[in-house]
C-alpha positions as CSV (number, residue, x, y, z in Angstrom):
1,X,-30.7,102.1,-81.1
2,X,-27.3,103.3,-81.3
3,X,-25.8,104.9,-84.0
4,X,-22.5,103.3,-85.5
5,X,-20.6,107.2,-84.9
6,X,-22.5,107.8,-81.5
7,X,-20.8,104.0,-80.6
8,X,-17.4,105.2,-82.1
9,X,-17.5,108.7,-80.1
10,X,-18.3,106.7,-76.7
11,X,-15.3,104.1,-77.6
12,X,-13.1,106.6,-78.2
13,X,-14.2,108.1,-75.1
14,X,-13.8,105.1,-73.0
15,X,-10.5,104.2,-74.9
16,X,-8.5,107.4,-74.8
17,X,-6.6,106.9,-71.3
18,X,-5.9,103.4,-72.2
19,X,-2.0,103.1,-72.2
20,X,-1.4,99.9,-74.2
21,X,2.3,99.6,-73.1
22,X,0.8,99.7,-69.3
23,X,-1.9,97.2,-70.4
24,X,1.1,95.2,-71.9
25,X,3.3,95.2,-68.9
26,X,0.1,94.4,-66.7
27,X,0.0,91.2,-68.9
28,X,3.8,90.5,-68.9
29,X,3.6,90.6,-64.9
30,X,0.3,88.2,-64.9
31,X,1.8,85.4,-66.9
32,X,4.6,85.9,-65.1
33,X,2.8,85.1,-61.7
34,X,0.8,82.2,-63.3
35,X,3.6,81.0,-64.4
36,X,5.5,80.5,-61.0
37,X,2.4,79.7,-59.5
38,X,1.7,76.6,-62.0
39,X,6.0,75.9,-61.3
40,X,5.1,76.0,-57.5
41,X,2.0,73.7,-57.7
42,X,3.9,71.4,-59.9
43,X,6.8,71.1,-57.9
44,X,4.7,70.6,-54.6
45,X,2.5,67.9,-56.2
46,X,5.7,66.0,-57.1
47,X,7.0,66.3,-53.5
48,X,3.7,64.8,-52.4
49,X,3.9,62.0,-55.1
50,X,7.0,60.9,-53.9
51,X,6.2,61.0,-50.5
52,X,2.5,59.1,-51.0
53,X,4.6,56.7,-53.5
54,X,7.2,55.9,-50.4
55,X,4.5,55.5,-47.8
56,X,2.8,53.0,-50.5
57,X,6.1,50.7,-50.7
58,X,6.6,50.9,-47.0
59,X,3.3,49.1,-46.2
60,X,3.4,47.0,-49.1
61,X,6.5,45.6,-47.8
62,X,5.7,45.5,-44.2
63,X,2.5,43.5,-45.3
64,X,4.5,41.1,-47.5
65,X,6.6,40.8,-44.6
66,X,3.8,40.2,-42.4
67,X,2.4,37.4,-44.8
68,X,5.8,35.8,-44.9
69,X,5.8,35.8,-41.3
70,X,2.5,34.4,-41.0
71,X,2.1,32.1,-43.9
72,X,-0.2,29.5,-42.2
73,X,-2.5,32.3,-41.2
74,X,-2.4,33.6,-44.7
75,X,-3.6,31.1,-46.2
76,X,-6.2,30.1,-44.0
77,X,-7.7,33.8,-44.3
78,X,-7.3,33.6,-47.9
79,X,-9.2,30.5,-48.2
80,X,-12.1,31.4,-45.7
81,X,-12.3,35.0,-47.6
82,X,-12.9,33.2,-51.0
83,X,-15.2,30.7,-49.4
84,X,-17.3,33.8,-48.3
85,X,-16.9,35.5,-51.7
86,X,-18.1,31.9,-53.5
87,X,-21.0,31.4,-50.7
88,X,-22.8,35.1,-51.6
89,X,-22.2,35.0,-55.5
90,X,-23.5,31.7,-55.7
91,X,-26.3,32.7,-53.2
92,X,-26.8,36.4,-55.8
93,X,-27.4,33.8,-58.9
94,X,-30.4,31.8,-57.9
Protein backbone atom coordinates (compact mmCIF):
# COMPACT_ATOMS: atom_id res chain seq x y z
CA UNK A 1 0.00 0.00 0.00
CA UNK A 2 1.17 3.47 -0.52
CA UNK A 3 1.83 5.80 1.95
CA UNK A 4 -0.03 9.25 1.69
CA UNK A 5 3.95 11.18 1.82
CA UNK A 6 5.56 8.41 -0.43
CA UNK A 7 2.24 9.37 -2.99
CA UNK A 8 3.01 13.15 -2.35
CA UNK A 9 6.95 12.77 -3.04
CA UNK A 10 6.06 10.82 -6.46
CA UNK A 11 3.49 13.68 -7.38
CA UNK A 12 5.74 16.21 -6.80
CA UNK A 13 8.00 14.27 -8.70
CA UNK A 14 5.91 13.84 -11.68
CA UNK A 15 4.50 17.46 -11.28
CA UNK A 16 7.62 19.54 -11.03
CA UNK A 17 8.31 20.25 -14.95
CA UNK A 18 4.71 20.91 -15.38
CA UNK A 19 4.57 24.64 -16.71
CA UNK A 20 0.97 25.53 -16.13
CA UNK A 21 1.10 28.66 -18.34
CA UNK A 22 2.38 26.07 -21.24
CA UNK A 23 -0.45 23.69 -20.20
CA UNK A 24 -2.75 26.87 -20.41
CA UNK A 25 -1.77 27.99 -23.79
CA UNK A 26 -1.93 24.25 -25.03
CA UNK A 27 -5.64 24.61 -24.01
CA UNK A 28 -6.15 28.18 -25.38
CA UNK A 29 -4.80 26.69 -28.90
CA UNK A 30 -7.20 23.48 -28.57
CA UNK A 31 -10.47 25.23 -28.12
CA UNK A 32 -9.35 27.35 -30.46
CA UNK A 33 -9.02 24.55 -33.24
CA UNK A 34 -12.31 22.99 -32.08
CA UNK A 35 -13.75 25.84 -32.28
CA UNK A 36 -13.08 26.63 -36.09
CA UNK A 37 -13.47 23.10 -36.67
CA UNK A 38 -17.21 23.02 -35.23
CA UNK A 39 -17.57 26.82 -37.42
CA UNK A 40 -16.33 24.76 -40.48
CA UNK A 41 -18.64 21.71 -40.07
CA UNK A 42 -21.45 24.06 -39.37
CA UNK A 43 -20.98 26.16 -42.19
CA UNK A 44 -20.47 23.06 -44.66
CA UNK A 45 -23.59 21.29 -43.39
CA UNK A 46 -25.66 24.47 -44.16
CA UNK A 47 -24.12 24.59 -47.69
CA UNK A 48 -25.35 21.03 -48.14
CA UNK A 49 -28.84 21.81 -46.65
CA UNK A 50 -29.39 24.41 -48.96
CA UNK A 51 -28.28 22.51 -51.81
CA UNK A 52 -30.36 19.08 -50.73
CA UNK A 53 -33.37 21.64 -49.94
CA UNK A 54 -33.02 23.05 -53.71
CA UNK A 55 -32.65 19.67 -55.33
CA UNK A 56 -35.88 18.69 -53.19
CA UNK A 57 -38.11 21.73 -54.70
CA UNK A 58 -36.68 21.04 -58.16
CA UNK A 59 -38.27 17.59 -58.34
CA UNK A 60 -41.15 18.42 -56.51
CA UNK A 61 -42.00 20.87 -59.10
CA UNK A 62 -40.97 18.98 -62.08
CA UNK A 63 -43.35 16.07 -60.70
CA UNK A 64 -46.28 18.57 -60.06
CA UNK A 65 -45.52 19.60 -63.42
CA UNK A 66 -45.52 16.17 -64.69
CA UNK A 67 -48.96 15.37 -63.02
CA UNK A 68 -50.36 18.58 -64.47
CA UNK A 69 -49.24 17.43 -67.71
CA UNK A 70 -50.53 14.10 -67.37
CA UNK A 71 -53.73 14.46 -65.31
CA UNK A 72 -55.63 11.55 -66.94
CA UNK A 73 -52.80 9.27 -66.24
CA UNK A 74 -52.68 10.55 -62.77
CA UNK A 75 -55.52 9.68 -61.76
CA UNK A 76 -55.86 6.43 -63.25
CA UNK A 77 -52.47 5.45 -61.34
CA UNK A 78 -53.82 6.83 -58.31
CA UNK A 79 -56.89 4.93 -58.35
CA UNK A 80 -55.29 1.53 -59.41
CA UNK A 81 -52.51 2.17 -56.61
CA UNK A 82 -55.31 2.49 -53.85
CA UNK A 83 -57.24 -0.41 -55.36
CA UNK A 84 -54.03 -2.48 -54.75
CA UNK A 85 -53.48 -0.94 -51.30
CA UNK A 86 -57.47 -1.72 -50.37
CA UNK A 87 -57.14 -5.43 -52.13
CA UNK A 88 -53.94 -6.59 -49.58
CA UNK A 89 -55.31 -4.82 -46.35
CA UNK A 90 -58.52 -6.21 -46.76
CA UNK A 91 -56.86 -9.53 -47.83
CA UNK A 92 -54.20 -8.98 -44.25
CA UNK A 93 -57.65 -8.78 -42.04
CA UNK A 94 -59.28 -12.07 -42.63
Amino acid sequence: MLSWPRAERKASRLFKDLDIEDLHDQLDSLRAYVHDLSQSAGTQASRRLGRARHFASDAAHDAEEAMKDNLAASLVLALGLGLVVGYFIRRGTE
